[in-house]
VMD Tcl script that draws the C-alpha trace (Angstrom):
set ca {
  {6.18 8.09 82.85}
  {8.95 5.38 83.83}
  {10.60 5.04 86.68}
  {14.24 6.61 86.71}
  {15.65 6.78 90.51}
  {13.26 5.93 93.65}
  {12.66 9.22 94.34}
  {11.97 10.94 90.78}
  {10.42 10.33 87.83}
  {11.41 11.09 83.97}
  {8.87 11.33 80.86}
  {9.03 8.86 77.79}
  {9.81 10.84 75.39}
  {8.40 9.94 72.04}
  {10.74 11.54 69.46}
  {8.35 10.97 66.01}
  {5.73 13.05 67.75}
  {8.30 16.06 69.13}
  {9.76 16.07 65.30}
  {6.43 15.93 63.76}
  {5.51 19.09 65.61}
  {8.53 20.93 64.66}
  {7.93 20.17 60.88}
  {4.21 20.66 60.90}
  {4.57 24.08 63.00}
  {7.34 25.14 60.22}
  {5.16 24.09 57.44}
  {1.78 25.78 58.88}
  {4.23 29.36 59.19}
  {5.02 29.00 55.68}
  {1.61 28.20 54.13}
  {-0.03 31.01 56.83}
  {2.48 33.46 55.15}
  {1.36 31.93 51.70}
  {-2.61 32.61 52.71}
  {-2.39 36.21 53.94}
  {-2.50 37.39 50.40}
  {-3.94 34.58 48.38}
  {-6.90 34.67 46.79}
  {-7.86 31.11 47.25}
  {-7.97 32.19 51.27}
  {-10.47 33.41 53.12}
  {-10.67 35.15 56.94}
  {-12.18 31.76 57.89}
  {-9.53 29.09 56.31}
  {-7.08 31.77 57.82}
  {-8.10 31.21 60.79}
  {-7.99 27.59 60.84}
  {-4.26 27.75 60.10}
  {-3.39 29.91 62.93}
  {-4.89 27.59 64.96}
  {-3.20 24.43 63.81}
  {0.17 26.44 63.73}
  {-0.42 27.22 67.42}
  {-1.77 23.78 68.53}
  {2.03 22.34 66.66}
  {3.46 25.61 68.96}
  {1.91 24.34 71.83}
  {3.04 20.51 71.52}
  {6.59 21.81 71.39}
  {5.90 24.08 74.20}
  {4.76 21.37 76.26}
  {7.76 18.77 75.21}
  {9.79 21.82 76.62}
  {8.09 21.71 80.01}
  {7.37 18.14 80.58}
  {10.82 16.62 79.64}
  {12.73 19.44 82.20}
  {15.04 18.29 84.80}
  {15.58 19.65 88.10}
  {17.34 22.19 88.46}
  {16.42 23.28 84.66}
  {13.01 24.58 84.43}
  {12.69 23.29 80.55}
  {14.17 20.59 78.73}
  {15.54 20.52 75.53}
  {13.70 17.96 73.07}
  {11.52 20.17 71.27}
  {14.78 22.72 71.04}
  {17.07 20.47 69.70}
  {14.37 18.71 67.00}
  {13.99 22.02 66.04}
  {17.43 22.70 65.79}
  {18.07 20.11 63.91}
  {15.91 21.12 60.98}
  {17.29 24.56 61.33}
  {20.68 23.93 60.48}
  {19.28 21.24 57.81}
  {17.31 24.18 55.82}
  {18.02 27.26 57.40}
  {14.75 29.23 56.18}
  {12.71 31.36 57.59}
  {10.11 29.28 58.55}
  {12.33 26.78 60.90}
  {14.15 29.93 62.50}
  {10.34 31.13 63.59}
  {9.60 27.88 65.55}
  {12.83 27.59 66.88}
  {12.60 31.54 67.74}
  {9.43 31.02 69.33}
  {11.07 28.55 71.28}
  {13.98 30.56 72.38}
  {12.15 33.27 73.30}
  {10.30 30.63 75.92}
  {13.43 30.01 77.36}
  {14.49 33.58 77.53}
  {11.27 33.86 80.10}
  {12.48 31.17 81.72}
  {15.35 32.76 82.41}
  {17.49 31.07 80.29}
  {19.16 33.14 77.28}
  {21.62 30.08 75.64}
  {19.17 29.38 72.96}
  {18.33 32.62 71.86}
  {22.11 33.04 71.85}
  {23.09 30.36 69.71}
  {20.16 31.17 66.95}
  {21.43 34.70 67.43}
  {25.18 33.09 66.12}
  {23.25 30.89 63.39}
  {21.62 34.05 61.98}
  {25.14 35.50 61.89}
  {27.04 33.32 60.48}
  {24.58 32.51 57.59}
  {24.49 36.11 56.98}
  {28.44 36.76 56.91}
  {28.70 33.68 54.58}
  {26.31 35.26 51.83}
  {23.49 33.11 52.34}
  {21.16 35.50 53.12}
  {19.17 36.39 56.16}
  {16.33 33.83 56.60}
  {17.33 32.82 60.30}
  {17.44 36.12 61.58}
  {14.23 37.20 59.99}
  {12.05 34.20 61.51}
  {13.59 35.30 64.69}
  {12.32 38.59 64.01}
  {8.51 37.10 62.89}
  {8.54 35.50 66.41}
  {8.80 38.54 67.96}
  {6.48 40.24 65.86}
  {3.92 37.16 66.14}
  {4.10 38.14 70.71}
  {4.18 41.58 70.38}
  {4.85 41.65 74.25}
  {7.45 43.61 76.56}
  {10.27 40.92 75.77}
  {10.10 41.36 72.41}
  {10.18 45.16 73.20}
  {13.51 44.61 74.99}
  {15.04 42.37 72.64}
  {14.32 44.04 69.64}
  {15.57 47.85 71.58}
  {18.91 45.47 71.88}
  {18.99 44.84 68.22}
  {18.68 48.01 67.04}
  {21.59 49.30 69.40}
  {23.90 46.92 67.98}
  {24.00 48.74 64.76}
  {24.62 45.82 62.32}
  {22.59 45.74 59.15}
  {21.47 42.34 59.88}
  {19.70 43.09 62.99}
  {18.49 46.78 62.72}
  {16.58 45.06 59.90}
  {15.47 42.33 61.77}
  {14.37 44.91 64.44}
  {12.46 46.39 61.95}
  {10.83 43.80 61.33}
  {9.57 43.10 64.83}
  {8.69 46.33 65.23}
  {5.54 46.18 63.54}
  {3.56 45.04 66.76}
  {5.98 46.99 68.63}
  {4.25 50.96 68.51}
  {6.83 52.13 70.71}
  {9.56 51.84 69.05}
  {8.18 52.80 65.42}
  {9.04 56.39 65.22}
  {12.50 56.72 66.34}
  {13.72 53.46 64.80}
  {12.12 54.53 61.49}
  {13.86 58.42 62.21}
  {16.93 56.91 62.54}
  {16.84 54.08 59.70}
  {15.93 56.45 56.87}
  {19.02 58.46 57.79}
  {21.39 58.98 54.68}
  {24.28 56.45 54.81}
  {21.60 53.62 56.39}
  {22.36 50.46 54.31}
  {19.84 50.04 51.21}
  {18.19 47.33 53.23}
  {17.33 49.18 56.42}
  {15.71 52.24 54.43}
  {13.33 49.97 53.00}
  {12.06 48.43 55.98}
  {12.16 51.38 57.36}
  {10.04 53.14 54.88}
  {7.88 50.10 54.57}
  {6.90 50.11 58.02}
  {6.42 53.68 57.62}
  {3.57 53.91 55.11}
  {2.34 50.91 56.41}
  {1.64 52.19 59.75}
  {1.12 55.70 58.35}
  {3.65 57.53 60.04}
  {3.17 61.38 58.32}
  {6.36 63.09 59.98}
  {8.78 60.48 58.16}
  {7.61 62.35 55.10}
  {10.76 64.54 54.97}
  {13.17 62.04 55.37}
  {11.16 59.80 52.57}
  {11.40 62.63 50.24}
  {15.55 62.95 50.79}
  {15.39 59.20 50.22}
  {13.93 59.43 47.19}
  {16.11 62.30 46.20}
  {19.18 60.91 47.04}
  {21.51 59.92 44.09}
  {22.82 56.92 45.23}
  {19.42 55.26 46.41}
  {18.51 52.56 44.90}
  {15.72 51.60 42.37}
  {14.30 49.18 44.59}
  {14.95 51.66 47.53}
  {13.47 54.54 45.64}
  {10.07 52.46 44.99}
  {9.56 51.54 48.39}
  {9.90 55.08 49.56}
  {7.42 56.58 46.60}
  {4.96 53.56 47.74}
  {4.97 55.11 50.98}
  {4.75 58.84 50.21}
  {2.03 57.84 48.54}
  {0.44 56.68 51.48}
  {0.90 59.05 53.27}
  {0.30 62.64 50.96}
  {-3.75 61.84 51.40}
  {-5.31 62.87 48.06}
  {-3.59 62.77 44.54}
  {-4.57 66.64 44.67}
  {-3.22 67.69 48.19}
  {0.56 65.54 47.31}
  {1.52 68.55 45.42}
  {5.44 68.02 44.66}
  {5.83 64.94 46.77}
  {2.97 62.68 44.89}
  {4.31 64.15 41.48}
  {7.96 63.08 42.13}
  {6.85 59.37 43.95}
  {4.09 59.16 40.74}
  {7.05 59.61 37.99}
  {9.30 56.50 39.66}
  {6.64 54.16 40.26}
  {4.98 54.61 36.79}
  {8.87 54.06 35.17}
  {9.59 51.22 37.31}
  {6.03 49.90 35.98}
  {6.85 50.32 32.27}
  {10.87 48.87 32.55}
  {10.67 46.05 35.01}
  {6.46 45.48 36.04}
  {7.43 41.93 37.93}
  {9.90 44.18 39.92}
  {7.17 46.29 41.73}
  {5.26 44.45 44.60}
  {1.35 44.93 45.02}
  {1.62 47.32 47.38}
  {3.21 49.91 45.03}
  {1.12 49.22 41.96}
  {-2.07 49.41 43.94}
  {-0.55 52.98 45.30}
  {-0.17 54.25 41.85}
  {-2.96 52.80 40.26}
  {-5.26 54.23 42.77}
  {-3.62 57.84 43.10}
  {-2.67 58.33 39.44}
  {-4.73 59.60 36.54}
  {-6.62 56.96 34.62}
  {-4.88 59.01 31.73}
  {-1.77 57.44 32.56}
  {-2.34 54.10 34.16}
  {-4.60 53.02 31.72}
  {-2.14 53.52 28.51}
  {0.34 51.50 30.82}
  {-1.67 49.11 31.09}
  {-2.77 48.93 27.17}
  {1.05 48.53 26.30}
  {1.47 45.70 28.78}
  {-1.42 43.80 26.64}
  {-0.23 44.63 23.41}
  {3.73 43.25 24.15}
  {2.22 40.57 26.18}
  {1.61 39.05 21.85}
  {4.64 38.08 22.01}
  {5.38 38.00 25.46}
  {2.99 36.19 28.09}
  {4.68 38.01 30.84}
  {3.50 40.75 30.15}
  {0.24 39.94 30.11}
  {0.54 38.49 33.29}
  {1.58 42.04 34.60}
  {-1.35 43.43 33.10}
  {-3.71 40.98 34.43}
  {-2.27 41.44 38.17}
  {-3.21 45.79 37.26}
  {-6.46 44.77 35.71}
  {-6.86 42.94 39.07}
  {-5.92 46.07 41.50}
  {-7.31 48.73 39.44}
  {-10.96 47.48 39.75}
  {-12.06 49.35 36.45}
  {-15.15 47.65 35.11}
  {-14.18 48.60 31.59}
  {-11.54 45.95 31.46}
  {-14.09 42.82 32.62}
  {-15.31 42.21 28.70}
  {-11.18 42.15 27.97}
  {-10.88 39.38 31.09}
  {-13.48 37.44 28.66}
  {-11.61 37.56 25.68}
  {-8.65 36.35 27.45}
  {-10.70 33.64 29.09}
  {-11.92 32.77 25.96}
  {-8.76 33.13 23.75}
  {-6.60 30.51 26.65}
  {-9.57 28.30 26.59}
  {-9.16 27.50 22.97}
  {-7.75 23.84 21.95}
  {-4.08 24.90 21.20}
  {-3.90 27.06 23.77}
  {-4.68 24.32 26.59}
  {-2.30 21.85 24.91}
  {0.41 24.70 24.81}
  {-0.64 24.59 28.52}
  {0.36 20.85 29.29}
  {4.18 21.56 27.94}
  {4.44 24.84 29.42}
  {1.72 26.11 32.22}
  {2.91 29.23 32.87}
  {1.96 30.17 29.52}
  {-1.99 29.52 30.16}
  {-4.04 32.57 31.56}
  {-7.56 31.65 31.85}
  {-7.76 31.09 35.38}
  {-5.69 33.97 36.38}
  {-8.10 36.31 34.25}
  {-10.44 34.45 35.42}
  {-9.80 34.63 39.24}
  {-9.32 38.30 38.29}
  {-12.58 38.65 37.05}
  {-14.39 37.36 40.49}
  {-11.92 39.96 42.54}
  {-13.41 42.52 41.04}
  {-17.16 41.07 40.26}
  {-17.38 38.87 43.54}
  {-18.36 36.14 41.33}
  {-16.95 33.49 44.51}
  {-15.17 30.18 43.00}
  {-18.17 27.77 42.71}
  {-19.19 24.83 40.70}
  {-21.56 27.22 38.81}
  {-18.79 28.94 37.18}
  {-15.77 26.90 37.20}
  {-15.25 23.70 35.13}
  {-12.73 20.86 36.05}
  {-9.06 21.18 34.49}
  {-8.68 19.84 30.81}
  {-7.55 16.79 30.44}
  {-3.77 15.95 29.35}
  {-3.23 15.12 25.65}
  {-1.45 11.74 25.20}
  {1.56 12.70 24.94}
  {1.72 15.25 27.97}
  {4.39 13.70 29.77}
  {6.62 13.57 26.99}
  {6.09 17.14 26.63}
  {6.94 17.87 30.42}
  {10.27 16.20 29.76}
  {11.32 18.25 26.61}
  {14.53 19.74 27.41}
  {13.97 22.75 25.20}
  {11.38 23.93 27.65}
  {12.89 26.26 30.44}
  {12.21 24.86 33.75}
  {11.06 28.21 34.92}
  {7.96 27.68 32.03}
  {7.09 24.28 33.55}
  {6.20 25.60 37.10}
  {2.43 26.59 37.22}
  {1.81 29.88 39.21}
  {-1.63 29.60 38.86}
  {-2.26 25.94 40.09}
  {-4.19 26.91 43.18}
  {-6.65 28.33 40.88}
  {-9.74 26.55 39.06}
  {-10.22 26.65 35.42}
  {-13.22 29.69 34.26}
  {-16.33 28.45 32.62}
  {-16.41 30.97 29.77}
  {-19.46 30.06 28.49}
  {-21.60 30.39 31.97}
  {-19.49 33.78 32.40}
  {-20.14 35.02 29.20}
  {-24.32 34.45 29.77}
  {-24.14 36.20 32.89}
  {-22.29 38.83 31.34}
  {-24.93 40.75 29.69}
  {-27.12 41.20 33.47}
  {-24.15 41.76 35.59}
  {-22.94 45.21 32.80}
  {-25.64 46.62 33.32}
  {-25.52 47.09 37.51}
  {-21.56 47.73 36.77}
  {-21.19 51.97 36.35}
  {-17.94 52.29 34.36}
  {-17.10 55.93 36.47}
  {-16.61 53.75 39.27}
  {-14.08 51.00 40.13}
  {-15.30 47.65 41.76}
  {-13.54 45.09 44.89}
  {-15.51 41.99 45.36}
  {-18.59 43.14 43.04}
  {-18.89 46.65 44.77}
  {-18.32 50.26 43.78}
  {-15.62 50.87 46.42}
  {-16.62 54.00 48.98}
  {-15.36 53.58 53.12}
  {-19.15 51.62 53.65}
  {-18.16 48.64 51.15}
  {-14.35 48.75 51.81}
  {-15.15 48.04 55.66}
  {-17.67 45.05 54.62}
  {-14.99 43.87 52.81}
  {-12.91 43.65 55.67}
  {-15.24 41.99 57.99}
  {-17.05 39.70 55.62}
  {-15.07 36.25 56.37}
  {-16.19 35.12 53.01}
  {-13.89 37.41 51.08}
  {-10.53 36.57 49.94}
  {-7.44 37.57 51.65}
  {-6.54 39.36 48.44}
  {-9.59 41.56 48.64}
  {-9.14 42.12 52.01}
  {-5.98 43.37 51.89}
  {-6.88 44.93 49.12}
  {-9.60 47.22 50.85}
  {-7.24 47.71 54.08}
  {-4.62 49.35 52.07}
  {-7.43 51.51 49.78}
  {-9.03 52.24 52.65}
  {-5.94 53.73 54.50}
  {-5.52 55.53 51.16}
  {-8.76 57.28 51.34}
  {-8.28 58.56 55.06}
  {-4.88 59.94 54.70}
  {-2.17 58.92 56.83}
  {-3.36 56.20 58.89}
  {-2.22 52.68 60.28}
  {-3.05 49.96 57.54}
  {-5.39 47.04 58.87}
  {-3.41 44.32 59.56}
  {-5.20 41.36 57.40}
  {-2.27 38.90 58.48}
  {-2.37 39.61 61.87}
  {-3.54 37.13 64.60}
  {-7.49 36.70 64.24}
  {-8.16 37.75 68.25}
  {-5.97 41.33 67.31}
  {-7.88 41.51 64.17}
  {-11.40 41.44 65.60}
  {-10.36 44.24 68.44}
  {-8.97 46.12 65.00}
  {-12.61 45.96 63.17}
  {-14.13 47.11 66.37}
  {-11.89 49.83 66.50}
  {-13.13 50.82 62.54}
  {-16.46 50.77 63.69}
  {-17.09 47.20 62.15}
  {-18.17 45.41 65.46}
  {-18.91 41.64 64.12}
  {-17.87 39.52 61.38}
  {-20.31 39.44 58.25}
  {-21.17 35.66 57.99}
}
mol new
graphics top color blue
foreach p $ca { graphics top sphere $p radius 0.5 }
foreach p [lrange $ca 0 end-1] q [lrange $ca 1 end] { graphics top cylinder $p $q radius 0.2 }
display resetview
């Protein structure tokens, strides 16, 4: 503190460290948003984000309060170094801390900076750069959950703009309250494309079974969309209970997920193949799947699709095929093919898809170091006939399978595998396992979500376990399920 005037004081403020916070809390958002799904994540690495995201938070929140003149109650340095990357990037990501920040204000009792993110989100929206402001804004809200957010989001919705009944949507999924009508009313025919599918999003998600109707008209309606049609099949399927008991509704949601599957597989999110895979026939999925690996010859996208099935169908049956593609993208050529274009290299993919469904854990004992670059690598990076989209590796959080340790532990772990039953995390999956697999801190965010969305499958229509959700809501959640400690 230096003196200002005899009879106050002002803080030093110390820029570097107010700027760092607001780039490090922006970059912890993203990468937490990264980890919810990963596989290379865990409950417990999870965890350890949050916490550095909300220690960043709490910097800025502190700048806000310390640097405040009388008769403000807050200053403005945290607000206007997050600002200033705002306008620099405009994402998602900068829009949360800054709306995190507003939304501080607003309890202060001061609404201008909520405002002018408010006329940000706006005008990038009107100028057909997408919506990235508002929907950070809308994560903050989500991330409180509280009675503001209740308010502010009930304001949103009123307005009647695409961009913020969307955004509304969006914070409504910590907001229970306001679920069912704002879902009634966004699945209403002449919503825009973009509100349906938040709107039936949030409905399967948080198993809402009287939006069924208005799903159904959805996905007979004409002019829907196919991405608006998939969304709303995902979430009959969530909701119908049993293949068996779906009757009409599972067969018509069942025929558009299993075409948009064959036509355009990168199209359809996890969510929706793990729906179909799960409630359709083996008699179908699996022939899907077969004609995914036989294009995928001359085509490594496709086996890529079929890999990311393999991975959410959990069949046992397709673990020896997981070798052979271990083995085949292990080979010489195939690794130097790797160094000019990665994305054409699947061994660690099949082989990360291997230990979600065995539970064989990434460890020394059955992972190997990455190959070493040919000579002439670099040169090969450069080459100009190589699409840039080939030279991004999707799979470089991953670690490179040891086929031949896999292969020797092959012939004990077939035996304990029963190929009538499909596998998460190297067991058959009943309620029992799919609730250890939600509180064992060990297992991968994939597999967790995994089992939260299988296990809202088996029990009808019921709210999905939130596997992103803060860790202190996500204990009281396993406690809820019966699951009353962590597995360590």
């Amino acid at each position: 503190m230096v003196p200002a005037q005899p009879d106050h004081v002002l803080p030093r403020v110390i820029t570097t460290i107010i700027q760092g916070h607001a780039e490090d809390a922006s970059f912890y958002w993203a990468r937490h948003g990264d980890a919810v799904l990963a596989t290379e994540h865990d409950w417990q690495s999870l965890r350890r984000m949050e916490n550095l995201l909300d220690a960043h938070l709490e910097g800025l929140r502190v700048a806000q309060l310390e640097s405040a003149q009388a008769p403000a109650p807050i200053g403005d340095v945290a607000w206007a170094a997050s600002k200033a990357r705002l306008t620099r990037w405009g994402t998602s990501d900068e829009s949360f801390v800054a709306g995190m920040l507003a939304l501080h204000a607003l309890e202060a009792g001061s609404t201008v900076w909520l405002e002018e993110l408010q006329t940000l989100a706006h005008a990038q929206f009107e100028a057909g750069r997408g919506d990235g402001i508002a929907v950070g804004l809308a994560s903050a809200l989500r991330r409180r959950g509280d009675t503001l957010s209740e308010k502010l989001a009930s304001h949103w919705w009123q307005q009647g703009s695409t961009l913020w009944q969307r955004a509304a949507l969006i914070a409504a999924h910590s907001l229970p309250s306001l679920q069912t009508p704002m879902i009634r009313d966004g699945l209403r025919k002449g919503s825009e494309a973009s509100v349906i599918i938040e709107a039936a999003r949030m409905a399967g998600t948080h198993g809402l079974a009287e939006t069924l109707p208005a799903l159904l008209a959805v996905l007979n309606e004409p002019s829907s969309s196919l991405e608006t049609k998939r969304v709303a099949a995902a979430a009959i399927g969530r909701l119908v209970g049993s293949a068996a008991d779906g009757g009409a509704a599972w067969r018509q949601a069942e025929a558009v997920l299993m075409d948009a599957w064959l036509t355009a597989p990168e199209q359809v999110t996890d969510e929706e193949l793990v729906v179909w895979l799960w409630r359709a026939a083996p008699a179908t999925t699996v022939p899907a799947i077969e004609r995914m690996l036989i294009e995928g010859n001359n085509d490594r996208r496709r086996w890529r699709e079929a890999l990311r099935a393999i991975r959410l169908q959990g069949d046992p049956r397709w673990l020896p095929v997981l070798l052979q593609c271990m083995a085949h993208q292990s080979q010489q050529d195939e690794v130097r093919r790797f160094f000019v274009e990665p994305s054409s290299n699947l061994a660690r993919l099949a082989g990360d898809v291997f230990a979600h469904i065995t539970g064989a854990r990434i460890g020394h004992q059955r992972w190997q170091e990455a190959p070493e670059a040919p000579d002439d690598a670099e040169e090969a990076l450069d080459n100009p006939y190589v699409p840039a989209a080939a030279k991004r590796d999707p799979d470089g959080a991953l670690l490179w399978p040891d086929v031949e340790v896999l292969n020797r532990e092959w012939t004990s772990l077939s035996s304990t595998l029963d190929p009538a039953r499909r596998y998460l995390g190297g067991e058959a999956v009943t309620e029992s396992t799919l609730l250890r697999v939600l509180g064992n801190a060990k297992a991968s965010q994939q597999q967790r979500w995994q089992a939260a969305l299988l296990l809202q499958l088996a029990r009808g229509a019921s709210p999905c376990f939130d596997v992103g959700a803060a860790t202190p809501a996500q204990d009281r959640a396993l406690a809820a399920l019966g699951t009353s400690s962590w597995n360590w």
